[in-house]
C-alpha positions as CSV (number, residue, x, y, z in Angstrom):
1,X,-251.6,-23.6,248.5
2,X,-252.6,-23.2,245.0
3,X,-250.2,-22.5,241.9
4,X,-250.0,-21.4,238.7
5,X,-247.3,-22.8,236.8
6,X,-246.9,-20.5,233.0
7,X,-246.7,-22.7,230.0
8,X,-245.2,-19.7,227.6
9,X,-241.8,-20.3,226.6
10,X,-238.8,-17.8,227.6
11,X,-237.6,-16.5,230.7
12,X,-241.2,-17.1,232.6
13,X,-240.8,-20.9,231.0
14,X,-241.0,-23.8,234.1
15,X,-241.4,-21.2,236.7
16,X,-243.8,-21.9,239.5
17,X,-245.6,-19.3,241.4
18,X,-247.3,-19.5,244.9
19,X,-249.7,-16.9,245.4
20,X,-248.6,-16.6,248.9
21,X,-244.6,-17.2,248.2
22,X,-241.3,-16.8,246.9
23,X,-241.0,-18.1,243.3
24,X,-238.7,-21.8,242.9
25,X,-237.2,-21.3,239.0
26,X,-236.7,-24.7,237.5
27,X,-234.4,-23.7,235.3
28,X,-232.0,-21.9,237.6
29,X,-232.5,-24.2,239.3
30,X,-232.6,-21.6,242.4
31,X,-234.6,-20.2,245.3
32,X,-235.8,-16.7,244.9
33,X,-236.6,-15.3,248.8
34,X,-234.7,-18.2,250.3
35,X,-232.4,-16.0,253.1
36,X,-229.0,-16.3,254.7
37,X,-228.8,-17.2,258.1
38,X,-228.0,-15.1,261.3
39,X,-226.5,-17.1,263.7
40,X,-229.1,-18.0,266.0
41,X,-231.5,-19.4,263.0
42,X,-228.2,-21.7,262.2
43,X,-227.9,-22.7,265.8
44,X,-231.5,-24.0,266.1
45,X,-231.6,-25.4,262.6
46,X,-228.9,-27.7,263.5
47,X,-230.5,-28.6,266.9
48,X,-233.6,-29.6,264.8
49,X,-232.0,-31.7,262.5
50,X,-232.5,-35.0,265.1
51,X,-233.1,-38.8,263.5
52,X,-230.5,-42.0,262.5
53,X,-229.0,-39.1,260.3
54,X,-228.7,-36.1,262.2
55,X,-224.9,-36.1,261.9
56,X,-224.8,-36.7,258.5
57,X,-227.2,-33.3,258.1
58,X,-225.7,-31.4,260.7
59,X,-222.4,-32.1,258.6
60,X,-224.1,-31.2,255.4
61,X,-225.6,-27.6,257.0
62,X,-222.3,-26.7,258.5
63,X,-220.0,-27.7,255.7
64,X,-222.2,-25.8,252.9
65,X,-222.4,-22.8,255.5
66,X,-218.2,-22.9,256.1
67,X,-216.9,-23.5,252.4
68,X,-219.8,-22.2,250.4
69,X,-220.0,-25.4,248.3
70,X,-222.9,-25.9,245.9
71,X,-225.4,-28.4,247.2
72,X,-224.2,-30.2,243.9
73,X,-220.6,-30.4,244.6
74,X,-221.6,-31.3,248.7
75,X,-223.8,-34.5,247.7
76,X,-220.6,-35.4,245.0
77,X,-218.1,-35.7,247.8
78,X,-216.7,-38.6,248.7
79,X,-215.5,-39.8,252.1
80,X,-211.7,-40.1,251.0
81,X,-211.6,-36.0,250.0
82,X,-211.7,-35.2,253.0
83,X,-210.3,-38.2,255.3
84,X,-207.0,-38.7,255.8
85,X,-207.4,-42.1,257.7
86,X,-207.0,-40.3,261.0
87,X,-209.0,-37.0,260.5
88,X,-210.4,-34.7,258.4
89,X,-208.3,-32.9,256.0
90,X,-206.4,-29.1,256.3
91,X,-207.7,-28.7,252.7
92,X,-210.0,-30.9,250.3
93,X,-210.3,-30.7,246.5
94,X,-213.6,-30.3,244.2
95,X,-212.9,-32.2,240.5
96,X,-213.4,-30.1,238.2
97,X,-216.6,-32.5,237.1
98,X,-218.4,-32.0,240.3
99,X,-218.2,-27.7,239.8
100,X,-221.1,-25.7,238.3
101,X,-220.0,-25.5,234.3
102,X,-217.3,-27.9,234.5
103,X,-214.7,-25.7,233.8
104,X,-212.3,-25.6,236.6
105,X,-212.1,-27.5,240.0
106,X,-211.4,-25.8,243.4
107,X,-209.1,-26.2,246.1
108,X,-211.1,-25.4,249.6
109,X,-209.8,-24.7,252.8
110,X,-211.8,-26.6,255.9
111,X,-213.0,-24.4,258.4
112,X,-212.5,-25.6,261.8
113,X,-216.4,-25.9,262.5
114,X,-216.9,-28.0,259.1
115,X,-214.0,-30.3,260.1
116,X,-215.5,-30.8,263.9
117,X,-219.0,-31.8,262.1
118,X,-217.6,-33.7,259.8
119,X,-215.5,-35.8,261.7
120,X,-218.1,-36.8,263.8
121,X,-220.1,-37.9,261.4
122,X,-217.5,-40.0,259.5
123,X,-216.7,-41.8,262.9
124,X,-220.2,-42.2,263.9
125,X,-221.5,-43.6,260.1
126,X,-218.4,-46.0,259.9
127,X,-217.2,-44.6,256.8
128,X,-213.7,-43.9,257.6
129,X,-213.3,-47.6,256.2
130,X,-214.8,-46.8,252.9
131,X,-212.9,-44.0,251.4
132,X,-214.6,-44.4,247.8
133,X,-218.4,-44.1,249.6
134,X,-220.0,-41.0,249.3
135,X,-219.7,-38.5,252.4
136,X,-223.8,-38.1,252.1
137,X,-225.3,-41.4,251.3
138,X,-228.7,-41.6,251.0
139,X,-231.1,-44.1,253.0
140,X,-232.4,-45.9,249.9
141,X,-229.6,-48.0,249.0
142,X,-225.6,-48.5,249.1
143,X,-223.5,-46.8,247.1
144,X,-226.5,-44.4,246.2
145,X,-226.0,-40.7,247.3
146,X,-228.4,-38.2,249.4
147,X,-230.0,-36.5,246.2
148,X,-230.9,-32.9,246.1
149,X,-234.7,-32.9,246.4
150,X,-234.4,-35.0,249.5
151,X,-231.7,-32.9,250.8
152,X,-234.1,-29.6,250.2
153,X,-236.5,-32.1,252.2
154,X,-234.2,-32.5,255.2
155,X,-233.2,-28.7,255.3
156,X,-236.6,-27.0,254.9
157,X,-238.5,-27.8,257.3
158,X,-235.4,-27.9,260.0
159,X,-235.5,-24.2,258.9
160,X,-239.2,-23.2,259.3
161,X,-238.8,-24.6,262.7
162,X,-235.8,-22.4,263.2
163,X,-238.2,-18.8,262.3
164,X,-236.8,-18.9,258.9
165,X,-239.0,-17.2,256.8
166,X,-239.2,-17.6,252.6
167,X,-238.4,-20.2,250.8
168,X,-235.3,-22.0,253.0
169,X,-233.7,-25.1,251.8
170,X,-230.3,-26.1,250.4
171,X,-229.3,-22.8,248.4
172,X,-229.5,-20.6,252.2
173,X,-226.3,-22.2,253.1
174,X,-224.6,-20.8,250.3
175,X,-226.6,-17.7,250.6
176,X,-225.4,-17.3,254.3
177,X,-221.2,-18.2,253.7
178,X,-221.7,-15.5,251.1
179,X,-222.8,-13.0,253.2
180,X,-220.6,-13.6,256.2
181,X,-217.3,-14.0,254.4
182,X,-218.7,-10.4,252.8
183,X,-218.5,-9.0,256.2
184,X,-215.7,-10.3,257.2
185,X,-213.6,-9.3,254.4
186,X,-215.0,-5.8,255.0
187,X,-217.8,-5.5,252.6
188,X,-214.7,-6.4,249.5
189,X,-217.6,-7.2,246.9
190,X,-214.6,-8.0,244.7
191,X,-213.0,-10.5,247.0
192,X,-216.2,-11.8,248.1
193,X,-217.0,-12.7,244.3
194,X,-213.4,-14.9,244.4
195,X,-214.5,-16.9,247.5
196,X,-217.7,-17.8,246.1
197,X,-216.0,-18.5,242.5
198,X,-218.5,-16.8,240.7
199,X,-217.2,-15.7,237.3
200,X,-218.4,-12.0,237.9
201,X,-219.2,-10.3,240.8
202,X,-222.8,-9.3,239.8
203,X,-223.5,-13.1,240.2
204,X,-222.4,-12.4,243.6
205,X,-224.6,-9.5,244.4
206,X,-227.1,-11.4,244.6
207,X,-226.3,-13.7,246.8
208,X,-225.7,-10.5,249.6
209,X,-228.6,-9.0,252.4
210,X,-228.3,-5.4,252.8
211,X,-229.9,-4.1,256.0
212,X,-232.1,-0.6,255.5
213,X,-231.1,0.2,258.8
214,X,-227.0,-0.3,257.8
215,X,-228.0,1.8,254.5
216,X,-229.7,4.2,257.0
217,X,-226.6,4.7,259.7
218,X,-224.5,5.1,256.5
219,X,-226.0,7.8,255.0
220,X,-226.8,9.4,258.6
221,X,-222.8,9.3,259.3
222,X,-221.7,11.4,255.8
């Protein structure tokens, strides 16, 4: 496909464009068009992750879908946040060095599904001896983590295969805890913004899908 990348400095600067595509900004660091996930794209995106890793990326999908993580702070963890020796921990804790500004750390609650994944991949890598390795090594070396290109590697083409459309990779799984912890808190935009620890809840809107049809019963209903 070809591209045109702009060389002019200022809010364009580093951008690349497909001419058929959603827009990756290099200096967000972002993906503009990549979606959430309804439940059935998640469920066969995690069935397609298969290889000598699959746990290890099944663990990464679910745990960045249940706690909303950063891909940043997921590749930082380490094996002992959230191992207790026996299994996985009720809550786990992101240093305030491994957060998006470094201004604060996090205290994260493990969702049932994350700890399930999780577990089974800890058991199955033979990290539980190792509580100082990182939870997502990479293949290319010990003590090296996964890295995030190669982790946007892994994801998006898992997610093509699942009918995800746009430009899927690592950011849809924050994009997708965003949206259903939106819904389940009732559409609080407010409340939303605090699970997602965005500093204002702008930041947040765009992380949300809003159906035309929902728009549509709404307005039908007044």
């Amino acid at each position: 496909m070809p591209k045109v990348t702009t060389r002019n400095p200022g809010s364009l600067a580093n951008r690349t464009f497909c001419r058929k595509g959603p827009i990756f900004d290099l200096n967000k660091k972002s993906m503009i068009g990549c979606p959430a996930l309804s439940p059935q794209e998640l469920k066969l995106a995690l069935a397609n992750l298969k290889g000598r890793f699959a746990l290890r990326d099944r663990a990464l999908v679910t745990l960045g879908v249940r706690t909303g993580l950063r891909i940043s702070e997921l590749l930082a963890l380490k094996v002992g946040q959230m191992w207790d020796g026996k299994t996985t921990v009720a809550r786990f804790y992101v240093a305030r060095q491994a957060t998006k500004g470094k201004h604060a750390g996090a205290s994260i609650v493990m969702h049932p599904d994350a700890a399930k994944a999780v577990a089974r991949w800890i058991k199955a890598g033979g990290l539980a001896a190792n509580p100082g390795s990182y939870l997502f090594p990479s293949q290319k070396g010990p003590g090296r983590r996964l890295g995030r290109k190669s982790a946007w590697e892994i994801l998006h083409p898992a997610f093509q295969r699942a009918g995800v459309t746009g430009m899927a990779g690592t950011h849809c799984l924050r994009k997708t805890f965003a949206n259903n912890v939106h819904q389940a808190l009732g559409g609080d935009l407010f409340r939303t913004s605090k699970a997602m620890r965005h500093s204002s809840p702008l930041t947040t809107l765009r992380y949300l899908s809003f159906k035309q049809e929902d728009i549509d019963r709404a307005i039908l209903s007044i």
